[in-house]
C-alpha angles and dihedrals in degrees: 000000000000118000130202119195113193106195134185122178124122095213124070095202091047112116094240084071091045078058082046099061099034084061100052094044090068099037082070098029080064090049096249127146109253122187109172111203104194115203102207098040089055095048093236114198103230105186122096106229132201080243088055096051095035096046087047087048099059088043098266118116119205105252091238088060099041085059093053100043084053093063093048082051097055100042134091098197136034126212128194122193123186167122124268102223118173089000091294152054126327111259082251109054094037072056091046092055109047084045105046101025091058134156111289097013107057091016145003127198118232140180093288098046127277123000117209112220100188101068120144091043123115128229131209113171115192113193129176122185135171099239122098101271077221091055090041084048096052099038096053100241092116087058091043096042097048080044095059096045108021091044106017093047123019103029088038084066102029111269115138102236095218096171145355109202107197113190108198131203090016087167102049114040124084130252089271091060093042092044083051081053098053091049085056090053091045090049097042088053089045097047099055097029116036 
């Protein structure tokens, strides 16, 4: 099985990279494929440009996008790690994602509506954030949250959502709690990929 990680953190000693590396430890501990594109370490451009939509829509990808597309097309399963900031997707993964998910190549639209072109894909989202996961569960923002990325953009292209991990206070716990989080990561991974 091959295995895509999206990642998008700035900072290599955060502990969205320590998720980072206890994922892909068991990815290969499990004998899957892994391949980690890090957003930040690669520079991605996140801005969708007039270039980028006027070259796509006469059939030529910009090369930065092909690469990525490629990866989404040889993996199994799709793995998103990051940050909720302002409730909601780093600059450069919403970036990420209108450049890279684009029409007719994430979705089509067809005589009943949309058409979602990446079905038989997996999806795994890992968030961390700094609020209370109590205060983010009463006030509504885990359900919107899992809404906006599980449903609005895996399942609207075809990627079966298995799973939406939400770490809550980051910041704020100690080691113990963050090493609990980390077996979760690691069981999660295990569970649905062994």
């Amino acid at each position: 099985m091959k295995h895509l990680i999206v990642f998008a953190h700035p900072h290599t000693n955060s502990f969205n990279h320590a998720i980072l590396d206890t994922a892909v430890s068991v990815i290969k501990k499990n004998g899957h494929d892994v391949v980690v594109r890090d957003l930040y370490e690669l520079g991605f451009q996140p801005v969708l440009t007039t270039a980028d939509t006027t070259s796509m829509r006469e059939g030529v990808i910009p090369e930065d996008i092909k690469i990525e597309q490629l990866h989404i097309t040889e993996a199994d399963v799709i793995i998103f790690i990051y940050p909720i900031w302002w409730t909601g997707l780093p600059a450069i993964l919403k970036g990420y994602i209108d450049r890279v998910f684009a029409y007719g190549f994430a979705y089509a639209l067809g005589e009943e509506g949309s058409v979602k072109l990446l079905k038989g894909k997996k999806g795994l989202i890992i968030n961390t954030h700094g609020t209370p996961k109590e205060v983010y569960d009463q006030i509504g923002m885990t359900d919107g949250l899992k809404i906006t990325s599980d449903t609005g953009i895996f399942d609207f292209t075809g990627i079966e959502a298995i799973d939406h991990l939400l770490f809550g206070s980051v910041p704020n716990v100690d080691d113990a709690a963050r090493k609990q989080m980390l077996q979760t990561v690691e069981q999660t991974i295990q569970t649905h990929f062994a």
